[in-house]
C-alpha positions, -999 to +999 in steps of 0.1 A: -045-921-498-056-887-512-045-868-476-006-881-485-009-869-523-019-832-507+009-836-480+034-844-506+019-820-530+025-793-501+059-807-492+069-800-533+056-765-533+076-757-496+105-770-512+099-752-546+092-721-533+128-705-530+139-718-565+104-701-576+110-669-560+142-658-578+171-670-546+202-666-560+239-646-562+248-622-586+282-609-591+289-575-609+327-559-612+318-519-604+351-505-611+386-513-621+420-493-618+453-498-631+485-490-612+507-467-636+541-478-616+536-511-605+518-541-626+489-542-601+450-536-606+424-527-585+391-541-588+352-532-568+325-559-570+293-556-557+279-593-546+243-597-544+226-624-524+187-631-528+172-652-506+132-660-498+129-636-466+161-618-466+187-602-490+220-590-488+249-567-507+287-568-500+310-546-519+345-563-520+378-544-528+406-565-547+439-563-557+450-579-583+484-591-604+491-603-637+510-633-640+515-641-678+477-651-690+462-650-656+449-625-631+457-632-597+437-619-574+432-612-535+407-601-513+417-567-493+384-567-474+358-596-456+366-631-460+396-640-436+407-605-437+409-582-411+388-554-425+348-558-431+340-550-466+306-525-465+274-544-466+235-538-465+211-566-452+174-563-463+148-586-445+114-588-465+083-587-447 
């Protein structure tokens, strides 16, 4: 009985181990422009993703619209666009 406690105890930790090392997505707005003739805004993210053995950052370019309370917005780069939006991949050894 004790060898399936250790395996299950092993199993937990494999499982644990991503939450546990800090995986995760973080979004940050860089910049933001406003269109002096036309009621458009321009917006730079920078998208962060985290992962166990690899990480990743994707700068996306917006443009953006007010429509009376909300901003609409639209990808101009990645996505199902046809233009990449710069990124950097970082693999942890």
């Amino acid at each position: 009985m004790r060898t399936h406690t250790k395996i299950f105890a092993l199993a937990g930790l494999l499982v644990a181990t991503p939450a546990l090392a800090g995986c995760g997505t973080t979004h940050r707005l860089l910049r933001f422009e406003e269109n002096a003739d036309r009621p458009v805004m321009l917006l730079e993210t920078r998208t962060e993703h985290s992962g166990v053995f690899s990480s990743s950052i994707e700068h996306v370019f917006w443009s953006c619209v007010q429509q009376g309370a909300e901003l609409r917005c639209k990808r101009q780069c990645g996505g199902e666009t046809d233009l990449r939006c710069p990124q950097t991949v970082f693999f942890l050894q």
